[in-house]
C-alpha positions in Angstrom: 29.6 39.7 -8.8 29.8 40.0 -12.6 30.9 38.2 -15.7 34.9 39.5 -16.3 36.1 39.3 -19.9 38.9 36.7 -20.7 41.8 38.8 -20.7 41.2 40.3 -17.5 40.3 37.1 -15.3 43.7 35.4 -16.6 45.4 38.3 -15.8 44.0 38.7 -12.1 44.2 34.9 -11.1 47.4 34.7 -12.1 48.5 37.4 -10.2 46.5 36.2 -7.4 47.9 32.7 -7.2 51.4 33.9 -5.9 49.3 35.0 -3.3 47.6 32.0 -2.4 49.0 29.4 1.0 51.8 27.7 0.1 51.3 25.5 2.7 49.3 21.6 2.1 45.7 21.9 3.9 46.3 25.9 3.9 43.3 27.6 1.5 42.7 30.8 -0.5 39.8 32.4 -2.4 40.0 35.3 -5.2 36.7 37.4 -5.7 36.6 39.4 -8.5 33.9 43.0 -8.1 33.0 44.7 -11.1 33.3 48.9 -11.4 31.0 49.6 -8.9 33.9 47.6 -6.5 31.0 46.2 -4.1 32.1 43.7 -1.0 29.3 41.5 -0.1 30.5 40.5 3.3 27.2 39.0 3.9 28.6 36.5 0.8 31.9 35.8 2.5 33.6 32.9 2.4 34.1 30.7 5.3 36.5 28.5 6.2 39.0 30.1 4.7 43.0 31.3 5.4 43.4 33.9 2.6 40.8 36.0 0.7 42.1 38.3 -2.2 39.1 40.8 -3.2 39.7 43.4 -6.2 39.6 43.4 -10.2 42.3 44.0 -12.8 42.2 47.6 -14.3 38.8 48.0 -15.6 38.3 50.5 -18.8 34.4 51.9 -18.7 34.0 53.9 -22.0 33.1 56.9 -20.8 35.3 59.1 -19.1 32.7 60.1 -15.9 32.5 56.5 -15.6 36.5 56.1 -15.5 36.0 58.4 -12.7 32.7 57.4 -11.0 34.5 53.9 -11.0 38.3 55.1 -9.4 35.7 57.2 -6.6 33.9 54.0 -5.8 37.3 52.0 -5.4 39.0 53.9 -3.4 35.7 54.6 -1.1 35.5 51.1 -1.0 39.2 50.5 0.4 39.0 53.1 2.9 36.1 51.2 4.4 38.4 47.9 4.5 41.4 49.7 6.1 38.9 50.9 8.6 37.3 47.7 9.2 38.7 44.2 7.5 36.0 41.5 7.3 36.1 39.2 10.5 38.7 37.2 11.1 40.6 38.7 8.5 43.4 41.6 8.0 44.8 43.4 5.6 48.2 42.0 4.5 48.7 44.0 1.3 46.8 46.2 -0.9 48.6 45.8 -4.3 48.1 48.4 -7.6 47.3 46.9 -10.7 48.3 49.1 -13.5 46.7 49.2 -16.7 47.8 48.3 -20.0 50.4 50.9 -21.2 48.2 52.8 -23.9 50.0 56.1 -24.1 53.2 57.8 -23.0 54.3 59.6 -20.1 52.5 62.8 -19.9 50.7 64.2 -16.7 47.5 63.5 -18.5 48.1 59.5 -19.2 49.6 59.4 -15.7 46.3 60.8 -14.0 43.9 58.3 -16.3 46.6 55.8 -15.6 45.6 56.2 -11.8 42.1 56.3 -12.3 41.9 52.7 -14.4 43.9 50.9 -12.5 42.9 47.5 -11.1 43.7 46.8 -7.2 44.4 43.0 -5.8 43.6 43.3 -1.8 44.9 40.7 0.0 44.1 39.4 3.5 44.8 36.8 5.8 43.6 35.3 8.7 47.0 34.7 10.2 50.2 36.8 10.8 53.1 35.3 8.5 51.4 33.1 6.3 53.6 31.9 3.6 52.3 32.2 0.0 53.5 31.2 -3.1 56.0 34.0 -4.2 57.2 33.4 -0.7 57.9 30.1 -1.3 59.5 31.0 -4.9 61.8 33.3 -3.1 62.9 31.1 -0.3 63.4 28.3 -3.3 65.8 31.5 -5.0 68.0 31.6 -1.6 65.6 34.4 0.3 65.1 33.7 3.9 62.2 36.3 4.7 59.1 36.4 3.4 58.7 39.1 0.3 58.3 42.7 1.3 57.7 45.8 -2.1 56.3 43.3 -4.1 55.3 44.8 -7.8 52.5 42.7 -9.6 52.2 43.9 -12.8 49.8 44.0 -16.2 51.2 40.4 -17.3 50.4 38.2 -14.5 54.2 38.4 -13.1 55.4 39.9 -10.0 58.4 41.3 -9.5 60.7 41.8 -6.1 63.8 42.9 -5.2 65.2 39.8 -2.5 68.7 38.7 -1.3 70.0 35.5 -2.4 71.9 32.7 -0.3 75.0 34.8 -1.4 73.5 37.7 0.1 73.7 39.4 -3.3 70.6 41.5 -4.2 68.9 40.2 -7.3 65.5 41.0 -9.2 62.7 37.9 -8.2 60.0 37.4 -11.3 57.4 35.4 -10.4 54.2 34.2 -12.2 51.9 31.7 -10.9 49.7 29.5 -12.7 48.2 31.1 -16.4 51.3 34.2 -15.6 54.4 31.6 -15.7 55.3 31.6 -19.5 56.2 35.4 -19.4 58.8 34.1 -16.5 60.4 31.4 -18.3 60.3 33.6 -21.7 62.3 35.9 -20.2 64.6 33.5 -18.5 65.2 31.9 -22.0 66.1 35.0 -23.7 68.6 35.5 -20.9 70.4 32.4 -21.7 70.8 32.8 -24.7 72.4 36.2 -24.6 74.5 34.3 -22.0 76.8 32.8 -24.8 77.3 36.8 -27.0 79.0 39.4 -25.6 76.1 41.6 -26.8 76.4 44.4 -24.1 74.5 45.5 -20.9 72.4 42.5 -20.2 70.7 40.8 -16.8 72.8 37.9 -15.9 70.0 35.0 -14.9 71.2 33.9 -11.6 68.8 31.2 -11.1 65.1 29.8 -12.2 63.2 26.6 -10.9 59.4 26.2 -10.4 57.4 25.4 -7.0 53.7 25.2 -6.0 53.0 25.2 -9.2 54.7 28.5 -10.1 57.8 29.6 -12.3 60.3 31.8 -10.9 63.5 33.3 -11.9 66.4 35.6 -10.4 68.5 38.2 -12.3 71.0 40.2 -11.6 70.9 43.8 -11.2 72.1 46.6 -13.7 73.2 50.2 -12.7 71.1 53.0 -13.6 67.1 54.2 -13.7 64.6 54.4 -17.2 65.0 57.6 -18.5 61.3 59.8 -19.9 62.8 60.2 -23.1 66.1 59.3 -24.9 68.9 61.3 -25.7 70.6 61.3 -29.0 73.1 59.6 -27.3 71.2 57.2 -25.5 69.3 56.4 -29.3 72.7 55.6 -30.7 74.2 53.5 -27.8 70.6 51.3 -28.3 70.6 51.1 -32.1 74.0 49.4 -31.9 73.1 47.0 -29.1 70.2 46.1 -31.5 73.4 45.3 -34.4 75.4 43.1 -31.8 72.5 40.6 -30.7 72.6 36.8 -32.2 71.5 36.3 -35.7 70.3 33.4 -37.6 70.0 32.5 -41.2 66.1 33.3 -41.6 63.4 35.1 -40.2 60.8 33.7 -38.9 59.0 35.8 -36.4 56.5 37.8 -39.4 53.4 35.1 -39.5 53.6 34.1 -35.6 52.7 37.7 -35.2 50.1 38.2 -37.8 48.6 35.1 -36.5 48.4 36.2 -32.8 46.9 39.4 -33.3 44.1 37.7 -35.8 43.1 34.7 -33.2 42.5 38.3 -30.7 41.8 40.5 -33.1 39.3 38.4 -35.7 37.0 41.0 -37.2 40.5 42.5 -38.5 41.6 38.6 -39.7 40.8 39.4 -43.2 42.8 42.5 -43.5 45.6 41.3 -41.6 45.9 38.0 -44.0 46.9 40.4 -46.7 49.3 42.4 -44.7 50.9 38.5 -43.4 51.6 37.8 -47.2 52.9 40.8 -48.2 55.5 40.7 -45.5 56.0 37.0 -46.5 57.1 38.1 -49.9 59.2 41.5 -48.8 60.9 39.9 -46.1 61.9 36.9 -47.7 65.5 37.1 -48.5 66.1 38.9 -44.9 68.2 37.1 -42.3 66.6 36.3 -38.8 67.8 38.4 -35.7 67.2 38.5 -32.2 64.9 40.8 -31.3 63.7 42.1 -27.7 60.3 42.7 -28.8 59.6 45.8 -26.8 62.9 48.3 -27.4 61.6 51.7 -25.6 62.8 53.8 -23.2 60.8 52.3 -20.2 63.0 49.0 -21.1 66.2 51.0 -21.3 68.5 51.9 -18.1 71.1 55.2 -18.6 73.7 55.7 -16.1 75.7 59.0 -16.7 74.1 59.9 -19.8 74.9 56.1 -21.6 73.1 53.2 -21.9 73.9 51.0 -19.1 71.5 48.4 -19.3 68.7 46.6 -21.3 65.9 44.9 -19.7 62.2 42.9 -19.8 63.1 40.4 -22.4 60.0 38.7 -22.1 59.0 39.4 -25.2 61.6 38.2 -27.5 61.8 36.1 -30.2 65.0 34.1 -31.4 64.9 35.1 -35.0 62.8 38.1 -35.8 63.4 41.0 -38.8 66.4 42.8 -39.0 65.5 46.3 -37.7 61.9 46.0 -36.0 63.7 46.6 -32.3 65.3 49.7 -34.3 62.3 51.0 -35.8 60.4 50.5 -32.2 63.0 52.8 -30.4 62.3 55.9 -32.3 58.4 55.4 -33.1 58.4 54.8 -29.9 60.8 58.2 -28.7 58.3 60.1 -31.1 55.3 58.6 -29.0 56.8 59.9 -25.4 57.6 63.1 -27.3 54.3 64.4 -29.3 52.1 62.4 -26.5 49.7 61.0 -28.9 48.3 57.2 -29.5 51.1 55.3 -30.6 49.0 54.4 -33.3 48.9 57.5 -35.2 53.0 57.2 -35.0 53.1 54.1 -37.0 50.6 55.6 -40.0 52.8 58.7 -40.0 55.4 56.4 -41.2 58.6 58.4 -39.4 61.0 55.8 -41.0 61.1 57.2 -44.8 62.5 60.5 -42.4 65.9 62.0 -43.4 66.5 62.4 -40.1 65.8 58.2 -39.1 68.1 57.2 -42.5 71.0 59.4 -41.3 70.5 57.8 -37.3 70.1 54.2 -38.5 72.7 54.2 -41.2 75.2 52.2 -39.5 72.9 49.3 -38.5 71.7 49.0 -41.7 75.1 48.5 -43.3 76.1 46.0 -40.3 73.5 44.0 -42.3 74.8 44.8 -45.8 70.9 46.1 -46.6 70.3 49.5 -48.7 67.3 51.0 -46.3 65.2 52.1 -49.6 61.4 52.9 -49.2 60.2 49.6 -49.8 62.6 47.6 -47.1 61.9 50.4 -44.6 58.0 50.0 -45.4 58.2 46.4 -45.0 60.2 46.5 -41.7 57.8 49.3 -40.2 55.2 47.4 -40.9 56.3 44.1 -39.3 57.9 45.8 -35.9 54.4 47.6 -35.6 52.7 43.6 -35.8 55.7 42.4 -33.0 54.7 45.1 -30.8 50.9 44.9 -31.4 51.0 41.0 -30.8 53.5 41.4 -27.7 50.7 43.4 -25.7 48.2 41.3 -26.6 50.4 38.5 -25.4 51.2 40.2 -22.0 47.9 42.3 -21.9 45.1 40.1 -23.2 42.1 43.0 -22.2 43.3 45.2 -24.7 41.6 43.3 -27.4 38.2 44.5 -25.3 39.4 47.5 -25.1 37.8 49.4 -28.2 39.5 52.6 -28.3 43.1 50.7 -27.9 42.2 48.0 -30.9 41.2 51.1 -32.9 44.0 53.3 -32.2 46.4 50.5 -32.5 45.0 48.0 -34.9 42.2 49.1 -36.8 43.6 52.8 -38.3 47.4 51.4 -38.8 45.7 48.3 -40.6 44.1 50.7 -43.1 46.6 53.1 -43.5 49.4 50.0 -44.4 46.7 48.8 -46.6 46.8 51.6 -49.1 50.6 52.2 -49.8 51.3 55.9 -50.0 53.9 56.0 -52.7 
């Protein structure tokens, strides 16, 4: 077994701590492979009651090695289907997608498939209870979790009934993954108190076994590919209903976040933290979801019915920043290129994004000149660059992601273009 980098290890042990006994004097075992997805079962451990086998979504640089890698995994799971390692079986064989790094074509799909991680989990005994179990029994769940969805931030996510027999959305994240859980449950209390819109209700949190859980309630509706002009407009005044405070302070938490993963950048994006410091000084603070894109949004009958995922949001960020992420964002789904390029295109000095943001802007009594708009691209592009890192610590390995999304933005907002 290899060396994993940073990002990927905390991602995959906290994922596989909800699926460790929840039992006293019950023990579990994660083993991490590398892209050649070897299983010594000569090096088995013994004495044991759950083994989890797998890595998070690994990113070779070259693309025969993507696929050399994917061939190996999946050759490798159809000999444990065949034949589980004495005296285990398999209980679950759970897909770990890879960081988000382009939109929804065929093409991203496909590589999508071919990166991602897998988490196999087995067990030496029928019905043993593990730790999301537990966090949904603690939620009001009387079975054991059954569809369970771990995802790229070290959370899970099921659908469970609670003690009211009400269906309601289960996050869960063990260990390193709880702060997503309890970000996200914060951010729902606090809309709790504003009548902002079409919002999860958060039914219930607690922690146990030494993970954080919390229950929502369900929204009507699915995420739609891309957004209507309808759907755009619906969103942008959500954004102008959410809380506000006097200031912002959200600009240098950001900055700072992507230097400490980003440091060969650190000097470069020092400059770009004071200039923000100076423009955005005399801008109130806002709540902001941090990640406002279509795969957050829910449409029922053509509207918005819902927004979701807060687990990125920050109490008093820059007026704008969720706005200007919708439609880089709706641009990025549409021309199917790195999100990166989007930003240095700089798509808010548009005609077309004045005339469809006009109203939020004058919600805030703001004139949405070049130099505002500038200043506000520039600091939603360092809220979403930050909140990946934050959720997806790998990237900042990932080369070809820190360049697309770091590196090229970072020089093109370094030379003003006026």
């Amino acid at each position: 077994m290899r060396q994993m980098d940073s990002g990927r290890r905390v991602t995959l042990e906290a994922l596989a701590s909800l699926l460790m006994p929840a039992e006293p004097g019950r023990h579990g075992v994660l083993v991490e492979t590398d892209e050649r997805w070897r299983l010594e079962r000569s090096a088995l451990p013994r004495g044991t009651d759950v083994f989890l086998w797998g890595a998070a979504a690994i990113s070779p640089a070259r693309p025969s090695a993507v696929l050399l890698s994917a061939v190996r995994r999946e050759a490798q799971l159809l000999k444990l289907r065949r034949h589980a390692p004495t005296p285990f079986r398999i209980r679950g064989i759970h897909r770990l997608p890879p960081p988000r790094l382009r939109g929804s074509s065929v093409r991203s799909e496909l590589r999508a498939a071919l990166q991602q991680g897998v988490l196999v989990e087995m067990t030496a005994r029928t019905g043993e209870l593990r730790v999301v179990d537990a966090a949904a029994n603690a939620a009001g769940a009387k079975e054991t979790v059954a569809g369970l969805r771990l995802g790229s931030g070290g959370t899970a996510l099921a659908l469970i009934e609670d003690s009211g027999g009400d269906s309601v959305l289960l996050r869960a994240g063990g260990s390193m993954g709880a702060l997503p859980v309890v970000h996200a449950a914060a951010a729902l209390e606090h809309l709790a108190a504003s009548e902002v819109g079409p919002v999860p209700h958060l039914m219930a949190s607690g922690e146990i076994c030494g993970a954080s859980w919390s229950t929502e309630s369900l929204l009507k509706g699915h995420r739609p590919k891309q957004l209507t002009p309808r759907v755009i407009a619906e969103a942008i005044a959500f954004c102008l209903r959410l809380p506000r405070r006097h200031e912002a302070t959200s600009v240098g938490t950001a900055i700072d976040i992507i230097a400490e993963q980003v440091p060969q950048d650190a000097s470069a994006l020092a400059g770009i933290k004071a200039y923000l410091h100076e423009a955005c000084a005399s801008l109130p603070g806002v709540m902001t979801h941090g990640d406002m894109w279509a795969g957050n949004l829910l449409v029922d009958r053509g509207g918005l019915s819902g927004v979701v995922d807060w687990d990125a949001w920050h109490p008093a960020g820059i007026p704008g920043t969720d706005v200007m992420y919708l439609m880089v964002a709706e641009l990025w789904l549409r021309k199917k290129r790195p999100l990166g390029q989007i930003w240095i295109e700089r798509p808010w000095r548009s005609i077309h994004f004045k005339s469809v943001t006009a109203e939020y802007w004058a919600g805030f009594e703001l004139e949405p000149g070049t130099d505002l708009l500038d200043a506000v691209g520039i600091a939603s592009w360092a809220a979403q660059v930050s909140g990946n890192l934050m959720r997806s610590p790998q990237l900042a390995d990932n080369t070809r992601w820190v360049g697309n999304n770091v590196r090229i933005p970072l020089g093109s907002f370094g030379k003003p273009d006026r």
